[in-house]
N, C-alpha and C positions, 0 to 999 in steps of 0.2 A: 504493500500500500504506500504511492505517494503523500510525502508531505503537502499539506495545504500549502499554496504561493505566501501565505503571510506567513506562518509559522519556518517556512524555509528562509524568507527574508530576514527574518528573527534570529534564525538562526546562522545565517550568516555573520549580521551582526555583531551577534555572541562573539563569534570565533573569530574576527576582526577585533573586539575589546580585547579578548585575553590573547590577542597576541601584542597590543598596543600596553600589556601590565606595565614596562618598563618604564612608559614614559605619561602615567596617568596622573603624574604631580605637573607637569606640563598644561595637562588636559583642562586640568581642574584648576590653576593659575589663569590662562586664557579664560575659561568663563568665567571667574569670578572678574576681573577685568572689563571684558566685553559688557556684564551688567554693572559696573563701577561709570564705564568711559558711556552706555547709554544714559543711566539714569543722570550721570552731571549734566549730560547737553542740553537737557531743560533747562538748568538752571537759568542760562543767558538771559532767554527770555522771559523769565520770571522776576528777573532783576529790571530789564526793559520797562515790563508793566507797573515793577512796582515804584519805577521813576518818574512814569507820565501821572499814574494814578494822583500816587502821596507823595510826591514832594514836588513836581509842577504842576499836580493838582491837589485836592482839598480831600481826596478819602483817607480814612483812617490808615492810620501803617500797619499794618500785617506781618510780623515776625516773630522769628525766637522770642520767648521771654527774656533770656539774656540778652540777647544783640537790641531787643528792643528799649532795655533800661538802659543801654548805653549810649544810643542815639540819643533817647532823653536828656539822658545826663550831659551829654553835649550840646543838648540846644535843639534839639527835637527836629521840625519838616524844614524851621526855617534857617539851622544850620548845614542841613543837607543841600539846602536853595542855594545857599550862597558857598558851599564845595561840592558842584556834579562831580569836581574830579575824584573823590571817594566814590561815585557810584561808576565811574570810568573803570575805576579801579577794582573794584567789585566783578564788573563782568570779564576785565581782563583776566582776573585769578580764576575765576570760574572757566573762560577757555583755556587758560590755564593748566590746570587742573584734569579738566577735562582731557587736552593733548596727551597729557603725562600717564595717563589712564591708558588711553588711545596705544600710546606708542610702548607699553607694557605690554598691550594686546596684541599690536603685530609681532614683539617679539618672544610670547608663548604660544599663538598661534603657528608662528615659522616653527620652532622647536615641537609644538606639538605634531604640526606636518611632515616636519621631516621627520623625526623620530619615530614616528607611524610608518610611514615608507619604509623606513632602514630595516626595521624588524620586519614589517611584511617582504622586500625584497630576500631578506635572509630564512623565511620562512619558505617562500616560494621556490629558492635554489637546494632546501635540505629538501624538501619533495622531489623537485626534479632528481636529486643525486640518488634518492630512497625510493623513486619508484620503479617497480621491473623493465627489463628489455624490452619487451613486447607492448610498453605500455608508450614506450618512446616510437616503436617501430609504427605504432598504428596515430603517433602526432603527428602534426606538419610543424616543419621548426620555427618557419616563418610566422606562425601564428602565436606560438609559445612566447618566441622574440616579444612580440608584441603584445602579448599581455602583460610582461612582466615589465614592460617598459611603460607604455601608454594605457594602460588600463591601471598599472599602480600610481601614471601622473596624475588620473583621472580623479581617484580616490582618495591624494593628497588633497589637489587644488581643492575638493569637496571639505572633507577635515580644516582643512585651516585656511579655508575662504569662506567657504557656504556654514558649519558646522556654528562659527560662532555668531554668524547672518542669524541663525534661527532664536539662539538665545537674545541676540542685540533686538530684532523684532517682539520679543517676548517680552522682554523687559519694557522697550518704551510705550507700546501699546498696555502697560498697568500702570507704569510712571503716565502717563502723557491722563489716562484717563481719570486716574484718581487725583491729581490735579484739577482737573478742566469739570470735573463733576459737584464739585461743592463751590465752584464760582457761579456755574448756570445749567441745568441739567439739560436744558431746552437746547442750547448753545454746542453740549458736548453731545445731544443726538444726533443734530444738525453736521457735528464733526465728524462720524461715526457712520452715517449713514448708508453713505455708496459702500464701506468697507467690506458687509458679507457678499457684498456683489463681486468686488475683488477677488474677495477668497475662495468663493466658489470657481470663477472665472479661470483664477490660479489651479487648482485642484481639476478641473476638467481638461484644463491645457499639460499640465504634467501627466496626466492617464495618456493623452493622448500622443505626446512623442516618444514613449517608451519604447515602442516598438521601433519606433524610427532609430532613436540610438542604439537597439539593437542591430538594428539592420548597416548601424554606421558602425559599429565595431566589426560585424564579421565583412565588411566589404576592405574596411581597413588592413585587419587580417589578411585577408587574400591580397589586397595590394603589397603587404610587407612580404608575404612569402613568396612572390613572385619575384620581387628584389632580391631578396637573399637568396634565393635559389638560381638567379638569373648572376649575383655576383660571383658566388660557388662556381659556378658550370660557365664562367665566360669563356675560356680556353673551347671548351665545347660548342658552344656558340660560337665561336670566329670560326674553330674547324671545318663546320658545317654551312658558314655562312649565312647563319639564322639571325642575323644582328634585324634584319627588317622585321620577318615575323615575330618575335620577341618582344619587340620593339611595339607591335601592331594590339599582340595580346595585353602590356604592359597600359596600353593607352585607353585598350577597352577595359580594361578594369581600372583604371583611374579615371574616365568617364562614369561608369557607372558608381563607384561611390560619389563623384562631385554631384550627379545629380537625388542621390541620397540627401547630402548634405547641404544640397541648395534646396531641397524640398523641407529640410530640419530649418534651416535657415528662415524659408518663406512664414514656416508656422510661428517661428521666436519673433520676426519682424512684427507679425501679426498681433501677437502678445502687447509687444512692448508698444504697438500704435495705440492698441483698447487700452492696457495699462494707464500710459500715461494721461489718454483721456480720461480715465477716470480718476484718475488723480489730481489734475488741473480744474476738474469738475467740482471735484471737492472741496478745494480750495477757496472757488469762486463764489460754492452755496455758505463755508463759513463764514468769509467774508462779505455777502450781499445778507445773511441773517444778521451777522453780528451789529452793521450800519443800523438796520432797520431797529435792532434790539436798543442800541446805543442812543438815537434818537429819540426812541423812547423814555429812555432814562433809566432799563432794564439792568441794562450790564454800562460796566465805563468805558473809555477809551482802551485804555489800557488793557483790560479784559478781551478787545475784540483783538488787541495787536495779537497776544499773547493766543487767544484759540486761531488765527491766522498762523503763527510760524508750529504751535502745536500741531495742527492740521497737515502742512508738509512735510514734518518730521514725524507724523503718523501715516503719512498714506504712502510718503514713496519706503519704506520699511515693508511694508503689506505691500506694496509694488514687488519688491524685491522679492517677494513669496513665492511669484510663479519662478523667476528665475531658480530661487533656492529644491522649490520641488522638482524642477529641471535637472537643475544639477543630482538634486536626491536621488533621482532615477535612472542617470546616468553612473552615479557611481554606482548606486544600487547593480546597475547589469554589469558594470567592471566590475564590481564586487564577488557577482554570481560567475564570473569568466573566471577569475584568480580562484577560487574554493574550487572550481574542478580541479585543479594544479592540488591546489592544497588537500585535498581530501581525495588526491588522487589511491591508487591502493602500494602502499609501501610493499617492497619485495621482502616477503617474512621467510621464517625458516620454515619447511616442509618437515623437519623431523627434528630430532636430538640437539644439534649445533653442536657436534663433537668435533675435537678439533685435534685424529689420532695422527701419528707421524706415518710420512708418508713414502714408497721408495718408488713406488710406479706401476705396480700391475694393475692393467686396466682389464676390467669384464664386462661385457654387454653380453643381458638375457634375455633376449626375444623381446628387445627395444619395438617398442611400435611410438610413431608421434604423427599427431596432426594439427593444423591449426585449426584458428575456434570458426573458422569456416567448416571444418569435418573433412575438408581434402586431407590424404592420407600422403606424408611425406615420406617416413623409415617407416618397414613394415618387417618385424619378425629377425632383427639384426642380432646376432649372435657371436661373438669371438673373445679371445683373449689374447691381452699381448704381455709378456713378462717384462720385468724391469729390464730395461736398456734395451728391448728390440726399437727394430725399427718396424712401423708399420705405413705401408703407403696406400693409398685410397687413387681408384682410379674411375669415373666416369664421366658419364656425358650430363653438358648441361643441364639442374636441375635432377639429377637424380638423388641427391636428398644431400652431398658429400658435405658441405657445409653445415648442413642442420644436425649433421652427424656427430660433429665435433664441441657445435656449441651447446650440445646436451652434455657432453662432457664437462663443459664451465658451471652448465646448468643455467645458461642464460633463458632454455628454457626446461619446462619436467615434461619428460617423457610420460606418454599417453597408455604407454603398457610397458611391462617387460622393470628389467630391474639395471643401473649400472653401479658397476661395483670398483673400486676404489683400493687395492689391499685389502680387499674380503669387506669393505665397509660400503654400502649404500650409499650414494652422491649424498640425498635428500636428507638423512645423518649426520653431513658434514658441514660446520657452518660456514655461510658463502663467502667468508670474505679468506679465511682459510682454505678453503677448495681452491679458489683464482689465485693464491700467491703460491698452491702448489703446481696449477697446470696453466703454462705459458702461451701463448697466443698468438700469434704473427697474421694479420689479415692481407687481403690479395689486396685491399686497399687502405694503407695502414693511414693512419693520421696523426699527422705531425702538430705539436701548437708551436704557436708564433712566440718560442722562445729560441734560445741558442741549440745548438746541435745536442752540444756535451747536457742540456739539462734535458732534451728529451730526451737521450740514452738513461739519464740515472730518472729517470722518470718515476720509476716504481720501489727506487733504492737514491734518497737525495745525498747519504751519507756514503756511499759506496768509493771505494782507493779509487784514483787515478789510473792505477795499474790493472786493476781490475777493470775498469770503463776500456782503456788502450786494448785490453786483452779481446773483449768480447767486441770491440769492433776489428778486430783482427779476423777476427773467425768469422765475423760477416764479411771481409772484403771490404770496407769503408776508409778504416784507419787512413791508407793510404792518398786517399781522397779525400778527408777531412785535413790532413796536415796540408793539404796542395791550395786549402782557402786563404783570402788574407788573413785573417782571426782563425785557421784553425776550428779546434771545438767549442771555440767563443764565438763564430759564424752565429748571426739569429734567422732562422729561416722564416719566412712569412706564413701568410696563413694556409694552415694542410701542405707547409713544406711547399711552396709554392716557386722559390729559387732551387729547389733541387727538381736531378730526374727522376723518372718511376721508379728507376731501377735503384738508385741513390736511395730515397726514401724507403723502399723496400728492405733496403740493407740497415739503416739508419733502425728501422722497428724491429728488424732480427737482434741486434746489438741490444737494442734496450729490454727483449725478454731475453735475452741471454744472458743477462746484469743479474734479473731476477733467481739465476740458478735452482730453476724449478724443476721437482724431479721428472715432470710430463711439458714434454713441450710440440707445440702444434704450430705447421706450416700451412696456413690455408691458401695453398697455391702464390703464394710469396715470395716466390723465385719466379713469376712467369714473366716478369719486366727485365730482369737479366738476360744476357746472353750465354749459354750455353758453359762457355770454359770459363763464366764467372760459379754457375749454378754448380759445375763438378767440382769448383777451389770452392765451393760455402761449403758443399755438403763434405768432399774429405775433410774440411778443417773440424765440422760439427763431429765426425768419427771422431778424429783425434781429441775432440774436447770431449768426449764422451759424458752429451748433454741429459742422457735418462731415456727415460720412453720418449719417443718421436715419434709422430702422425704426420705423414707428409702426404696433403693431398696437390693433387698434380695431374696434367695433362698429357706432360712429357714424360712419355716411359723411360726416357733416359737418366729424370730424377728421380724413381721409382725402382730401378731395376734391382738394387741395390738392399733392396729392405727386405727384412726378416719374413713379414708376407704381408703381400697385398692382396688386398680387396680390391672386387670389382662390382660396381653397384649400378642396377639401372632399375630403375624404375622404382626406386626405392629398396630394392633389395638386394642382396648380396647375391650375385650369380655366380662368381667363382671368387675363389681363394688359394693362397699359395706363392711360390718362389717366383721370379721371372722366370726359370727355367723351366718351371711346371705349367705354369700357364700359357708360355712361347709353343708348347709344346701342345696342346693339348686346344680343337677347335672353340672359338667360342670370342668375345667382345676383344678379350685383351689381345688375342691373334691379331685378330682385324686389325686393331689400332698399330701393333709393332709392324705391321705389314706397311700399313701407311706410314708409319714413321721413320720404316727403313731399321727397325730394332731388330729384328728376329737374328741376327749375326750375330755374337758375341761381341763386346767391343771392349775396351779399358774402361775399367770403372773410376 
């Protein structure tokens, strides 16, 4: 059973406070401020009034009983006559007062803003680090980018713009009227009047663009991931010469959100043309009441000045309401974008989280796995490899060879079948201990936009020199890193973007090789080398005698070598055994030596 929309919005809420714990002495400075810096701004005006009123005119004076036997004691209405500059001074210290309020507020608001931000930005990257492979595989990154960027600016500017707009309205709509209520009732309805017309007005106009800023997040969304995807893959784009259609897609989705957002735009212009009429309307009815009342002899001069500037600084505040519920509802839907992130499902232990020593026998029993589509990838996978064989994987396209392996990490669990670890169940093993025991090398490895020598120690920051030297040795690298001007202080850009495939290829063998993990996996990570590079990695890897080895591969020639291969197609194992048994013997891997010009003997 779904949550009701209010009660989920509540509950967003919620889990926006307690992550804001840190900085709720911030929180709570800014509004006791916001209502300090509203409630003094009356005061001006009430100094105003009480200048025209009582002392250049004849009503009684109206004040403190202290302040009031002091003015006595100096000389009463007609000492104040002949010093206005006391009442100059009077309204000065009051805006005053007021600024110094004011300027306390914008800076616990700032602090409350940012501080809100900081922890939710840190909130929303321990999710992303904590939730499973699969939950990444099935985002768009471009989108992600963009929540945590613009959907957390969203939610600032709301906190410490909007957040204290609502209390500052609160406050002087109870200042403004319990003031203006015991001067003239008649006068403060009069001021009051058009206002539930406002509010309501406000409150149907905020129902009504919610969906529009939704519509303007996810198109924004898509505009960003096509960016980012378009920056990523530009090499692939010039390759192909797709700079035009690229270009063509990028404009149609930057068209259609602008007219999103000029459709948001039309409804807010809208807002703010009826707003202000009513606001200026208001204005006009307290001040055409007030004359007439004045005239009378109802209310005084003074009195109408005073319900006059009350009246502006009550109605554009209640103006400001539609904007504020605007806002509410846009951060509200950033809100509800970031708690998927947030409340995403963290990757938990499947079993025990034991954490036994580890030397390399690997077992698969009648592995089966599919994804949560129900297509069937490994079906019925069975083998064993002993500490220090080698074992090489060899198929076609899509026949599961990759997915094979990343069940070994456990990046994802197998759908049947059991994999076993030195006689212990993956799923018993806790993950972060499992991956520092089985090393990784992907066919597309990724580099970040640090120096060379810091992604090699990537997984080991503390690791000798001599040791870093070593393990790019055995890749083939060393040689090539020393030939840069900075050497392993080289910074490469992003995804290793000044190095070749084959350089970066090497570059990720070295840094799980740093790792000295008793299992380590090639997932086709030599196919960007040439040939008499990929025979000097793999005799150097014999001689370093790296542990269990999984080498999947295209080229029987980096295959031939291992303890036994597998041949997988269609997700399942169709033959097993030596180069020599399978060269031998009709069937997929024939075929392939045949094409590859393998079936000779050659130097291994």
């Amino acid at each position: 059973m779904h949550p009701s929309p209010v009660s989920a919005r509540a509950a967003r809420w919620k889990q926006l406070w307690q992550i804001a714990r840190g900085c709720r002495h911030s929180v709570l400075l800014a509004l006791v401020f916001t209502a300090l810096s509203a409630a003094m701004a009356y005061f001006t005006p009430l100094v105003v009034s009480f200048t025209v009123d009582s002392v250049l005119g004849s009503q009684p004076m109206q004040l403190p009983a202290p302040l009031l036997r002091l003015v006595e004691d100096a000389g009463g209405r007609t000492w104040l006559l002949h010093n206005l500059w006391i009442c100059a001074i009077a309204i000065f210290l009051c805006s005053a007062v007021n600024g110094l309020f004011t300027w306390q507020r914008g800076v616990f608001a700032a602090r409350m803003g940012e501080g809100v931000s900081r922890r939710l930005r840190n909130a929303l990257y321990r999710s992303l680090t904590a939730a499973p492979y699969a939950w990444h595989k099935a985002s768009q990154t471009g989108d992600l980018v963009q929540r945590c960027t613009s959907d957390v600016e969203t939610l600032r500017r709301f906190i410490q713009m909007q957040l204290v707009q609502i209390v500052r309205t609160v406050v002087m709509a109870v200042t403004a009227i319990s003031i203006m209520l015991p001067r003239s009732a008649l006068l403060t309805g009069v001021a009051v009047c058009l206002l539930p017309f406002l509010i309501v007005f406000s409150f149907f106009y905020s129902r009504g663009v919610q969906s529009r800023f939704t519509l303007a997040d996810e198109a924004e969304g898509r505009l960003t991931t096509a960016l980012q995807e378009n920056l990523t893959g530009m090499r692939v784009v010039r390759a192909f010469a797709r700079q035009k259609q690229q270009l063509d897609n990028y404009t149609r989705l930057n068209r259609e959100y602008r007219a999103i957002a000029l459709r948001l735009n039309d409804l807010m212009a809208a807002y703010w043309g009826v707003s202000d009429t009513i606001g200026y309307l208001q204005i006009a009815l307290v001040l055409l009441a007030g004359v007439l009342l004045a005239a009378q002899g109802t209310v005084t001069v003074g009195t109408v000045l005073l319900f006059t500037s009350y009246a502006g600084m009550l109605t554009f505040p209640m103006r400001q309401l539609g904007r504020v519920l605007a806002d509410l509802v846009k951060a509200d839907v950033s809100l509800g974008r970031l708690c998927e992130i947030l409340n995403a499902p963290a990757e938990t232990e499947p079993g025990r989280a034991l954490t036994p020593p580890v030397e390399g026998k690997v077992e698969f029993r009648h592995v089966d796995f599919c994804y949560d589509d129900g297509r069937p990838v490994l079906r019925d996978i069975s083998f064993t490899a002993q500490p220090g064989q080698t074992v090489g994987i060899l198929g076609s396209t899509g026949a599961g060879k990759s997915t094979l392996v990343q069940l070994l990490q456990r990046l994802y669990l197998p759908t049947g079948g059991q994999i076993l670890l030195d006689g212990t169940d993956i799923r018993d093993i806790r993950a972060d201990h499992l991956r520092r025991s089985v090393g990784i090398v992907l066919q597309e490895p990724f580099l970040f936009s640090r120096t060379i020598g810091e992604n090699i120690s990537l997984a080991r920051p503390d690791v000798a020199e001599d040791e870093r030297f070593s393990a790019a040795r055995t890749a083939c690298i060393h040689d090539v890193i020393c030939g840069f001007e900075h050497g392993y202080d080289t910074v490469v850009g992003e995804r290793g973007v000044t190095l070749s495939g084959g350089q970066k290829q090497r570059v990720a063998i070295a840094r799980m090789l740093v790792q000295n993990t008793p299992v380590c996996i090639f997932d086709d990570s030599l196919s960007a080398v040439d040939a008499e590079t990929d025979a000097s990695i793999r005799a150097a890897l014999a001689r370093r005698n790296t542990g269990t080895t999984f080498l999947i591969s295209h080229r029987v020639s980096t295959l031939r070598a291992a303890d036994l291969i597998l041949v997988l197609e269609d997700g399942r194992i169709v033959q097993r055994g030596t180069h020599a048994q399978l060269a031998a013997e009709p069937g997929l891997y024939r075929r392939i030596c045949a094409i590859q010009n393998e079936l000779e003997e050659a130097p291994v």
